[in-house]
C-alpha positions in Angstrom: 0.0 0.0 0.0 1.4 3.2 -0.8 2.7 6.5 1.1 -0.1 8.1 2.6 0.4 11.5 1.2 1.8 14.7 3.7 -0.7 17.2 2.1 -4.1 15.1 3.8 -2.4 15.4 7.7 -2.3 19.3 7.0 -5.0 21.2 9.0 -8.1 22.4 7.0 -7.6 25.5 6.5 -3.9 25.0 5.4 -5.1 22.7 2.9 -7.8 24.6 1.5 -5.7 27.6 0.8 -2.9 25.1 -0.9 -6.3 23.5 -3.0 -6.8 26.9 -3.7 -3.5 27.8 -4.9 -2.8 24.6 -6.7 -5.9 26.0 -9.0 -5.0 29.7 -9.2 -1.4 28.3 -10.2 -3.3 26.5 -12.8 -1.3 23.4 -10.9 2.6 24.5 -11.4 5.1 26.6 -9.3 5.5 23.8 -6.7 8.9 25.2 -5.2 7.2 28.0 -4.4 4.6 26.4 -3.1 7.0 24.4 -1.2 8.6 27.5 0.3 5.0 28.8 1.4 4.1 25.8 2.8 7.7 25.7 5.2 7.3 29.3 6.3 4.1 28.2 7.7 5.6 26.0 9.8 4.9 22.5 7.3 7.7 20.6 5.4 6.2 19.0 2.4 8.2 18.6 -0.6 7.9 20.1 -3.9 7.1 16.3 -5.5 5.2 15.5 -2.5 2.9 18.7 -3.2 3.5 17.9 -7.0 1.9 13.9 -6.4 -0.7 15.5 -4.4 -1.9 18.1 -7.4 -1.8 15.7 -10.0 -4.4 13.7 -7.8 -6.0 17.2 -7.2 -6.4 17.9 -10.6 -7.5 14.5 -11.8 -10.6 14.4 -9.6 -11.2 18.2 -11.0 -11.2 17.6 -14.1 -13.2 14.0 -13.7 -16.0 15.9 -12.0 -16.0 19.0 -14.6 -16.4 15.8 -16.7 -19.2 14.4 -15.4 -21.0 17.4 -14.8 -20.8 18.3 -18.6 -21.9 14.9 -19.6 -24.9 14.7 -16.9 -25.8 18.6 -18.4 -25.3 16.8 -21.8 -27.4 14.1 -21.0 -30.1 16.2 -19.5 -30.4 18.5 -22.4 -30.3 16.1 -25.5 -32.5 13.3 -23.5 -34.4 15.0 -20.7 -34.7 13.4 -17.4 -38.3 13.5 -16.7 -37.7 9.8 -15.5 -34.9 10.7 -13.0 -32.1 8.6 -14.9 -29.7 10.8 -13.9 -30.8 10.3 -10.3 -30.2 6.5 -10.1 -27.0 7.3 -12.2 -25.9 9.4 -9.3 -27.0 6.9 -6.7 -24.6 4.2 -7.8 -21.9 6.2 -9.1 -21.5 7.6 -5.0 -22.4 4.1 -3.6 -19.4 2.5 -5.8 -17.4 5.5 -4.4 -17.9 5.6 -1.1 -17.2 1.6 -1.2 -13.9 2.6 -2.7 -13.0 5.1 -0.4 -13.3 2.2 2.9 -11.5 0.1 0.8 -8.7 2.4 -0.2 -8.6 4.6 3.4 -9.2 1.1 5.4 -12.1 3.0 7.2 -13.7 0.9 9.3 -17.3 1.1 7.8 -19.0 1.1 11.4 -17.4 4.3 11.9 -19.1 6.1 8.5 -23.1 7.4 9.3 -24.0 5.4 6.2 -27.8 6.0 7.1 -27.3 9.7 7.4 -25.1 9.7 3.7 -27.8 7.7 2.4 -30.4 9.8 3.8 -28.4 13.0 2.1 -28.4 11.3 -1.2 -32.3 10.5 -1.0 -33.0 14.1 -0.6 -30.8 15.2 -2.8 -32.5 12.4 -5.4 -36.4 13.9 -4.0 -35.3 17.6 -4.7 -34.2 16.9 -8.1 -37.6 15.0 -8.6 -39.4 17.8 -7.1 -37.6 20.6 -9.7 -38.1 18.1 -13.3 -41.9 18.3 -12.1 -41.9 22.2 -11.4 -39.8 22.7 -14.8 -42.4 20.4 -16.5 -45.4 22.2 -15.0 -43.5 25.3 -16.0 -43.5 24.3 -19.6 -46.6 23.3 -20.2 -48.2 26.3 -18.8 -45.9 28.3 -20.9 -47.0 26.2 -24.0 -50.4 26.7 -23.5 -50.0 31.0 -22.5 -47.8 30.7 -26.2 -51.2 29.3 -27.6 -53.4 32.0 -26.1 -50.9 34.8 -27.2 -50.5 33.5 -31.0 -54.4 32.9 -31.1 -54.2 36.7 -30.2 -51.9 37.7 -32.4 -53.6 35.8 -35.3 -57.0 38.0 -34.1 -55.1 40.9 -34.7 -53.4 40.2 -37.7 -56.4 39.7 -39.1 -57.4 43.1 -38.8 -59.9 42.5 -36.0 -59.7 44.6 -33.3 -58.4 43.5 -29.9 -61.0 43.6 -27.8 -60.6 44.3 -23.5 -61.8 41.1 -23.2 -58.9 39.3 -25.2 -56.3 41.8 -23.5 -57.9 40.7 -19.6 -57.4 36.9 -21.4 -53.8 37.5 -21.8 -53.3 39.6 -18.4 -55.2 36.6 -16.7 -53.1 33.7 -18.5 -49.8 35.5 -18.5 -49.6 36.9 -15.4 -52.2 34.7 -13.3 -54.1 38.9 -12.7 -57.7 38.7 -12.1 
């Protein structure tokens, strides 16, 4: 099993502002990094830190990856069914059973019922906004019926009467 790496045993906030540099560097200038890192009291050398961004930048760029691919996905094939969801569900159950395995946690110590209840909300809310966008678009359909019948009305030289206008001011913007 490999070298744990030096940059995970630094404190949060060290290693936040080294994730953050690592980016802003666009993930080079590692012996200055290295030299920031020792004046703050840590020695961690430049390969070490160099190892550590090439993981960094791996998982990055894996999740910009599937982000564009699930936004892909979503907009050529829709998701009224929630694919993406159950997509989602295993891809972060086959992770988090990778990351016991690789970290040798001891699974009793992970909230597994609290992660899954995270997911499961996270899965519900998505549900709950692919039914408001749906809604959403089919009332819009229908207003863009009620607008063109309008428009037709007036295109055809007859006169738009207060009663079509109230129509529109009703359908459009839900005014009595």
């Amino acid at each position: 099993m490999p070298k744990r790496s030096a940059v995970t045993g630094l404190p949060r906030e060290v290693k936040e502002w080294l994730d953050k540099a690592l980016i802003e560097g666009n993930f080079s200038g590692y012996e200055a990094l290295e030299e920031d890192l020792r004046g703050r009291g840590y020695a961690i050398s430049k390969s070490g830190i160099h190892r550590y961004g090439k993981e960094f930048k791996e998982k990055i760029e894996g999740i910009k990856k599937s982000t564009e691919m699930a936004k892909m996905l979503a907009a050529e094939a829709g998701d009224d069914e929630g694919a993406l969801n159950d997509a989602l569900v295993r891809i972060l159950q086959d992770k988090l059973f990778n990351l016991v395995m690789e970290l040798e946690i001891n699974p009793a110590k992970i909230n597994v019922a609290s992660l899954s209840r995270s997911i499961a909300d996270l899965a519900r809310a998505s549900i709950s906004q692919k039914k408001f966008m749906a809604e959403v678009r089919t009332k819009s359909k229908a207003v863009g019926s009620k607008i063109e019948a309008l428009e037709k009305e007036v295109s055809e030289g007859r006169a738009v009467t207060l009663e079509a206008l109230k129509r529109v001011r009703e359908d459009v913007y839900g005014m009595a």
